[in-house]
N, C-alpha and C positions, 0 to 999 in steps of 0.2 A: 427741463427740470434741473440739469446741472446748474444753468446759469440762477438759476433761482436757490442753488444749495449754497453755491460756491462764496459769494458776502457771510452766511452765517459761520462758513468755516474760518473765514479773513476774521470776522471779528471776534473768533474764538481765541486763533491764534495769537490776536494784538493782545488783549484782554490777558491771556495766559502766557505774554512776554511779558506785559506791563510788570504783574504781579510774580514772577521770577525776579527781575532785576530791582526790584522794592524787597521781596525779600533776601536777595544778594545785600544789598545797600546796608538792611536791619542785622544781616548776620555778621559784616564785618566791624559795625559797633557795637557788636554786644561782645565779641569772641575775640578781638583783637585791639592790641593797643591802640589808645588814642591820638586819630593822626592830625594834622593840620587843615590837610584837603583830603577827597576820596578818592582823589588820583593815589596820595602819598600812601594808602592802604596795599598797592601793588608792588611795593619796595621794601616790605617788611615778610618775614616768613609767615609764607600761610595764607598772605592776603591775595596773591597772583590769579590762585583760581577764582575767588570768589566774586574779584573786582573784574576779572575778564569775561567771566559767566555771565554778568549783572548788563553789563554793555553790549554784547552779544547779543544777549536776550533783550534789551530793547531795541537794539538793532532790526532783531528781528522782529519784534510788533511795531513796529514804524513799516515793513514792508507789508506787511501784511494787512497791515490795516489801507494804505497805497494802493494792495492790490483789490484788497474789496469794493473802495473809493473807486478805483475803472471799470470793476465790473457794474457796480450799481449807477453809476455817477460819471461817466467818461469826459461829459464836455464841461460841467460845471463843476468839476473838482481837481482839474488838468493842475495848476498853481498848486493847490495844497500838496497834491502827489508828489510834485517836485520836490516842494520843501521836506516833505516825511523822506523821499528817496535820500537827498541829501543830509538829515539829522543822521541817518542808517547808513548812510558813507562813513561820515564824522567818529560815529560812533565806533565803526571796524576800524580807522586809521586810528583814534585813541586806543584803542585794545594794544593793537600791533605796536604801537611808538610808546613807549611809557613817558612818564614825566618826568625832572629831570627832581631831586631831593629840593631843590631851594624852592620857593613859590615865587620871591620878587625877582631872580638869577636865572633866564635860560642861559645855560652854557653849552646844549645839544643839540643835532641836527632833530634827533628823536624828540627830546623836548620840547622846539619847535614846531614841528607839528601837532604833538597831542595838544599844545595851547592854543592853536589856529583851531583846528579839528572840532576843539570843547568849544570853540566860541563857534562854531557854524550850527552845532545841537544847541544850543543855548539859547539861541538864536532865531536859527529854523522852525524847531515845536511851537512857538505861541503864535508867530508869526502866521503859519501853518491853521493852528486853530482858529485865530482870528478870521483868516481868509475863509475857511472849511464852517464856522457858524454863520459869516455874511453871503454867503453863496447859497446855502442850504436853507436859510431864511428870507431869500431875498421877495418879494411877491409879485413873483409873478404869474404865475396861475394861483400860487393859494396865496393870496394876501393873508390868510390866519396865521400863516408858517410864521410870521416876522416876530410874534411873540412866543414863540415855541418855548418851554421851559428848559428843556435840555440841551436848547443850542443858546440861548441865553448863560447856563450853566458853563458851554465851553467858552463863550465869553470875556466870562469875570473870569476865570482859572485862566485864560491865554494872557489878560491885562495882567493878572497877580503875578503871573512867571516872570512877565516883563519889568514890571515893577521891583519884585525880587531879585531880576539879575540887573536892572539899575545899581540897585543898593548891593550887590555882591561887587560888582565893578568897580564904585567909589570907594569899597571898605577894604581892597584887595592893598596890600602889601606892594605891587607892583604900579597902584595909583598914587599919584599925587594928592591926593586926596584923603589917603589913608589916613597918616599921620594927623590930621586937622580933627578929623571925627573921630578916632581911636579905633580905628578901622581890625587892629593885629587882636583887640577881644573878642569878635565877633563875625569875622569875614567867613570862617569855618564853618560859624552854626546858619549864615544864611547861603551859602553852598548847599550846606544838606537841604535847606528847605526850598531851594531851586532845583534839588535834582527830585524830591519829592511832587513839585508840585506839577511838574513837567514828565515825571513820571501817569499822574495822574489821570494829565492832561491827555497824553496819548490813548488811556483806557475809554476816557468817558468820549473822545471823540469817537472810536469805533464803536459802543453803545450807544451814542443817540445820533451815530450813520444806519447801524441797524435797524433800529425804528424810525427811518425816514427814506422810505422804497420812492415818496416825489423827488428825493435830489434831481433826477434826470429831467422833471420836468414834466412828465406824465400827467395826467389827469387821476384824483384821489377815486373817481367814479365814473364811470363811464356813460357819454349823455345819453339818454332815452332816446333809441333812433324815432321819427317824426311819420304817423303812417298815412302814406295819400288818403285824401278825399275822396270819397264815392259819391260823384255826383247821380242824385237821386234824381224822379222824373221834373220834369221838367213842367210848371204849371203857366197856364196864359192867365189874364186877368182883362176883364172887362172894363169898360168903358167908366165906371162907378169906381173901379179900384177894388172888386169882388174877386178871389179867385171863383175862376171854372173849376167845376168838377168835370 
């Protein structure tokens, strides 16, 4: 009975980090000056907790949704676990190391890191979902699973993240690329919708791993066991092809 409780608690807990650190994110844009990046929200008074709360808390639905994934899923979600363990590393060493005031300027050991750190979460989650919708759709006992709607869902959200932290990377201040596309009006507001959508993304994977008890491969049904034959009597047959009575 436990192992049958213990996914619904993992996806309670991911689902209820998700939605902590989304609302971390909404409170330090509504409550506090307007920063450049959401890193730069942890360098002004007041933003420390809420930007460290916010990461933390996905931190921890990144584990915990990892952890439901082993229980439900051990051999076919072994990669995605990785990558979730690893966003939930990233995301504790960006907590710990803050960023440094410049965005195109590391000048810090500390800063150093949290910029490594943010690019292995950035990274990691769609990656992650990617790998965690083609494993959990793949058919091979249910060939119906491959059109699943919910993992079809974690899909396009895994492609959009990627595609979003494309266009964060080219528009970023510290690319070459910046200056060409006018990257310094707009690199901020596609950050928030890369931490947005990656936020998301971690919610609706552990919602449609809960409703998907085949990851492991099981059978949706179990087949009708087959019951012997009972050979009945035995009749001769004459010479015409009549049975005897």
């Amino acid at each position: 009975m436990a192992g049958a409780v213990a996914p619904v608690g993992a996806v309670a807990g991911a689902v209820a980090g998700a939605a902590a650190a989304a609302g971390a994110l909404v409170h330090t844009e509504v409550t506090l000056p307007a920063q450049p990046l959401l890193s730069d929200y942890a360098l002004v008074p007041g933003g420390t907790i809420p930007v460290l709360g916010g990461m933390l808390a996905l931190a921890g639905a990144c584990v915990f949704l990892a952890y439901g994934l082993a229980a439900r899923a051990p051999s076919r979600s072994a990669a995605a676990r990785v990558l979730l363990v690893a966003a939930s590393g990233g995301l504790m060493l960006g907590a710990v190391f803050p960023t440094d005031p410049s965005a195109a300027e590391i000048s810090s050991m500390a800063g150093e890191i949290h910029r490594w750190a943010s690019a292995v979460v950035f990274t990691a989650l769609p990656v992650a979902g990617w790998v965690l919708a083609r494993d959990a759709s793949a058919p091979r006992r249910h060939p119906q699973s491959s059109g699943s709607p919910r993992w079809n869902a974690v899909r396009a959200l895994s492609v959009t993240s990627a595609l979003v932290l494309a266009a964060f990377l080219a528009a970023h201040p510290a690319s070459f690329l910046s200056p060409l596309i006018g990257g310094d009006a707009y690199y901020g507001l596609l950050e928030r919708a890369l931490a947005l959508s990656e936020i998301s993304l971690v919610a609706l994977m552990a919602l449609a791993s809960a409703r998907r008890p085949a990851l492991a491969g099981a059978s949706s049904s179990p087949a009708e066991p087959s019951l012997p034959r009972v050979p009945g009597p035995r009749r001769e047959r004459d010479g015409r092809g009549n049975v005897a009575a």
